[in-house]
N, C-alpha and C positions, 0 to 999 in steps of 0.2 A: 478596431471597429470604426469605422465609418459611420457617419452622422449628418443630419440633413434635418434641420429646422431652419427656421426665417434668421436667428441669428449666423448660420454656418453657413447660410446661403445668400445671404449681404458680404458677408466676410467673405468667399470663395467669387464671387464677382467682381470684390473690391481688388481681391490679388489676380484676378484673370486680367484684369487691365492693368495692372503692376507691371505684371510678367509681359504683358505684349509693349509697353514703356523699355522694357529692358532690352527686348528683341529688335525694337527698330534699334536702339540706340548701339545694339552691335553690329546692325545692318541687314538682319536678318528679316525679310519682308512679311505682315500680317498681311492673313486673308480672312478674314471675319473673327473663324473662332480656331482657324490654323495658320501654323507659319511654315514658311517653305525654306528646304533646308537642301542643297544637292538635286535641285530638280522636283523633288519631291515634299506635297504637302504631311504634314505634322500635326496633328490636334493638341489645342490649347486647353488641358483639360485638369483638373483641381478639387480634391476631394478633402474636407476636413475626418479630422479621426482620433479616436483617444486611445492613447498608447505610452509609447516611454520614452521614443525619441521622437524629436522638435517636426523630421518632416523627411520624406522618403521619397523616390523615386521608385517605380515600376513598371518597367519595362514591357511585361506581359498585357497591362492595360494605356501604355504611352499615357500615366498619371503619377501628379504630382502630388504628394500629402501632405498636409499643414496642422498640427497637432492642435486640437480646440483652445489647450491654452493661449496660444497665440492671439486669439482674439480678444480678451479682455488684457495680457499683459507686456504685449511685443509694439514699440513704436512702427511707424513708420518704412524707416529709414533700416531697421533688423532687420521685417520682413522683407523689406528688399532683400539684403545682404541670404538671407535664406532661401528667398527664390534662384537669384544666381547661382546660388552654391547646388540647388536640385538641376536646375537648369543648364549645369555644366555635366551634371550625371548625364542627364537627357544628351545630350550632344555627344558626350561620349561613346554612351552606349549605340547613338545610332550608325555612327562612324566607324566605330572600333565592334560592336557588338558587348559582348560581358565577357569583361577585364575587372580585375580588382579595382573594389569601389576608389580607394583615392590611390592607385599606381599609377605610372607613368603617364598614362593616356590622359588619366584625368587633370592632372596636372598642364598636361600639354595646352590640352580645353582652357583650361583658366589662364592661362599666359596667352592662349592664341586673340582670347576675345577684351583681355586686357581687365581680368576681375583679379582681384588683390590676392598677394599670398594667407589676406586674415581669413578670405572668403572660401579657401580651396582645403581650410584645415577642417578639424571633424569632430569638436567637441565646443559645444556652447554653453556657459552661465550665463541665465537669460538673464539677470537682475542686473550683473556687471554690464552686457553690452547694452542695455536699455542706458545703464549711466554712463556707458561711455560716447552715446551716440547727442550729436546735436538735437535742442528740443526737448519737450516733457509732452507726457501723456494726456496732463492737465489741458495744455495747448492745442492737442493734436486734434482733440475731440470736440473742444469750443469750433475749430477750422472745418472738421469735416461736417459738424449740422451748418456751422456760416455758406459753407459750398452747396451743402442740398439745398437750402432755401434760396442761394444766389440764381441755382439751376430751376428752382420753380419761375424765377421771375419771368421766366421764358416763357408762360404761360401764355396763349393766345385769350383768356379770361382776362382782361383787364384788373378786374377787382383781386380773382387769386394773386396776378402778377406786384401787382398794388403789396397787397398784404404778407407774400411771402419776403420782399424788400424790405418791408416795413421790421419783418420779423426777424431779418436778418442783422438791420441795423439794432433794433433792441436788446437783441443778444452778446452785439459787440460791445454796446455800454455798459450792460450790466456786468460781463467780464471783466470789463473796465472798473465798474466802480467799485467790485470789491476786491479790485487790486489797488485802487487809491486808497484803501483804509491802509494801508501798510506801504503810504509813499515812498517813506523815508525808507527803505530796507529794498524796495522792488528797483532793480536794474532798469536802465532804458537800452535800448540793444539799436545797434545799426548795421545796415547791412545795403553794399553798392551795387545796384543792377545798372544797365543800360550804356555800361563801358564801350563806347564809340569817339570816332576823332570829333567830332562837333556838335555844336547844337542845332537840332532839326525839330522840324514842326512833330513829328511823331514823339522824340522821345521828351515835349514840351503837353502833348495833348496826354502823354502816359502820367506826367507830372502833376497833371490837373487831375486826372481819375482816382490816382493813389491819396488824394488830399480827403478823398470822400470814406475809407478808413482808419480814423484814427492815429494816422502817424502823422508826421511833419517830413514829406519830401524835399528836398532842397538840391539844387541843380548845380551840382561841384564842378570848377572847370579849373583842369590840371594844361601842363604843359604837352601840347597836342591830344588833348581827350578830356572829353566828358563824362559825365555819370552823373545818376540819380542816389544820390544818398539818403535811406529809406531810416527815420528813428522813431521808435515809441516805444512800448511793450513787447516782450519776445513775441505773443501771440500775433500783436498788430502788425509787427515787422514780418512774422512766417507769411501772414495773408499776403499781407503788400507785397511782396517779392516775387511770392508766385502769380501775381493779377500783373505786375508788370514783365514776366514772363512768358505767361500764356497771351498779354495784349502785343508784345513785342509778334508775337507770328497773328493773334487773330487780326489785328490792324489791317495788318497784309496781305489777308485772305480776305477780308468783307472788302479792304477794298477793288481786290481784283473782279469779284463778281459786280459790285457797283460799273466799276471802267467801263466791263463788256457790257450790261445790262445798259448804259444809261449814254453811253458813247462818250466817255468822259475821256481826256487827252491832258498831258501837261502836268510835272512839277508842280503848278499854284492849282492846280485841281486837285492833285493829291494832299496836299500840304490844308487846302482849304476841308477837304473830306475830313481827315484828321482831326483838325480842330474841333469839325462837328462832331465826330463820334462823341469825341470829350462834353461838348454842352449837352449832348440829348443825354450822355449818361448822366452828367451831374444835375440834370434838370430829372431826372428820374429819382434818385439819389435826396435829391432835395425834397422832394413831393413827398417822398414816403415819412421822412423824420420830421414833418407838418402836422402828420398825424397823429404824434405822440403826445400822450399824457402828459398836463400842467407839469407832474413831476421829473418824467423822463426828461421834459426839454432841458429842466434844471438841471437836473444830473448830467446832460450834456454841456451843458455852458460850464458845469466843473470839472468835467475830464476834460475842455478842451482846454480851459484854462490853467489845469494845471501839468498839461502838455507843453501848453507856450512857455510855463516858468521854466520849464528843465530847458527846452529847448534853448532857451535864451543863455543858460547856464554854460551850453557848449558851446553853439555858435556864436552869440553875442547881439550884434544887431545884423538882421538879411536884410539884403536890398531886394529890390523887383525889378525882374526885366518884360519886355514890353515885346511885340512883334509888332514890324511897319511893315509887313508884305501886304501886300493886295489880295482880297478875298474872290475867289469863284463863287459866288452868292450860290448856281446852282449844285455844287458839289458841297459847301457845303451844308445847304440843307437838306442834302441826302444823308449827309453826315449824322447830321443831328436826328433823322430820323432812326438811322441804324443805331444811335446810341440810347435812345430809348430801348431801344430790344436788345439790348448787348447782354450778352450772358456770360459770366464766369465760370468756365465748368473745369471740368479733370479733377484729379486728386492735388493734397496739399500736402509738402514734409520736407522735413527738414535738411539739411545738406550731408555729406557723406565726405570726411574728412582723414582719410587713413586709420581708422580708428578698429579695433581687435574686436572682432566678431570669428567666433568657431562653435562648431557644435557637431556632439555624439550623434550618432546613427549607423542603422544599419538596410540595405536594400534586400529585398524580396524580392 
């Protein structure tokens, strides 16, 4: 039976933009709410349903099912692993027509687009792969209200924009600080984004940004490569990871519209842009935790402080490095204006590491 309330229908949005994540990533191109497959468009289509198995394909309606429990107790990173495994039906069936659910075909499907042999099998224990997958649920759901509220800031309301900031950093501390009651026991987790040969004004303006949640980025430089080494809280660490992921492509989208819009030219205009996106966000960033309660400020001067003791525990003493380039004064304070409006959107989760995901079913 199929079901349709506000919860099924956040949940069924949230995996319609899963499943179109997944499609570009095989290459297969979206077109709004279909993908083209063979010349021919495909509907991206998603229906929750209470029943016996996890999630089905049907053919008859080109829809995907996702059983309601999935929504309260599937991370991230499974439902993906459950969409590709439907989503290899779909492709099968459209190619081949109906062939036995996991024969040859379908197997072919999952080798063709490069999804795991855990993905292609056909029986899941949702509790085991939940523990077997990187991240906790705890985490997942602290990140996805951090993301909505990140995504209000967008607000052309100044005041909402103001206040969902505000709300978003509130949210982080206080996650924070009742994992400081249990310092001694709670892990610091790290994790390397922005692996490139050198160091550049972007991935120097991405290092500034991530310093505004909670972790302690530090700029590791290996023999011919760089990277940003992201530590704090598994939670602080999942945010940051992916804000330096999604900033690694938005950078380079707002500033391409800037270039053409403003007639900008040049290496030190770009490098100068960069910088700015960095100050207007962290100048946003800062406005809003100005606002917080005599308490809250304290609570933050103790999670930061007792960020810096671990940190110091690993690395020891950091040095600072400095940029002596020459500034585009106008690029960038176009920068810094785009950085006030800089929005963190998409989904957030955790990473996907060979790890045993299967699950029972049957198609209709």
């Amino acid at each position: 039976m199929i079901i349709y309330d506000q919860v099924s229908i956040a949940f069924i949005r949230r995996a319609q933009e899963m499943l179109k994540e997944i499609l570009g990533e095989i290459g297969l191109p979206v077109k709004t709410s279909r993908f083209l497959f063979q010349n021919y468009l495909y509907p991206i289509k998603i229906v929750v349903f209470e029943g016996a198995e996890w999630g089905h394909f049907q053919s008859a309606y080109f829809q995907i099912g996702l059983n309601k429990k999935l929504i309260y107790a599937a991370k991230d990173s499974v439902l993906r692993d459950i969409l590709k495994h439907e989503l290899a039906h779909y492709l099968t069936w459209i190619k081949h027509g109906e062939v036995s659910s996991h024969g040859t075909e379908f197997h072919e499907t999952c080798r063709l687009y490069g999804f795991s042999s855990s993905i292609a099998q056909a029986t899941l224990h949702l509790e085991e792969a939940n523990l077997s997958k990187e991240g906790d649920l705890e985490s997942e759901k602290v990140l996805e209200k951090v993301k909505k509220l990140l995504q209000l800031a967008q607000s052309s309301n100044p005041h909402e924009a103001e206040l969902a900031t505000m709300k978003a950093n509130a949210l982080l501390l206080r996650h924070n600080l009742d994992h400081l009651k249990n310092q001694d026991e709670d892990p610091l987790y790290m994790d390397r984004v922005m692996l490139q040969k050198r160091k550049d004004a972007k991935l120097m303006s991405i290092y500034e940004i991530l310093r505004h949640f909670l972790v302690r980025p530090v700029v590791s430089m290996g023999k011919g490569s760089c990277s940003i080494e992201i530590t704090g809280t598994k939670t602080n660490v999942m945010l940051a990871s992916y804000v330096a992921h999604f900033l690694n492509l938005e950078m380079e989208r707002l500033w391409d519209i800037s270039r053409k819009e403003y007639k900008l030219e040049g290496l030190r205009a770009k490098n100068s842009f960069f910088m700015g996106l960095a100050k207007g966000f962290g100048e946003k960033m800062k406005s809003s935790k100005e606002h917080f309660s005599p308490e809250d400020q304290k609570a933050l001067v103790l999670v930061e402080k007792n960020l810096d003791q671990k940190i110091r525990q690993i690395y020891g003493r950091l040095s600072t490095t400095q940029s002596s380039q020459r500034t585009d004064e106008r690029a960038n304070s176009l920068g810094v204006l785009k950085g006030r409006e800089l929005n963190i959107r998409q989904g957030v989760e955790g990473k996907l590491k060979n790890l045993f995901l299967s699950y029972k079913k049957e198609h209709r």
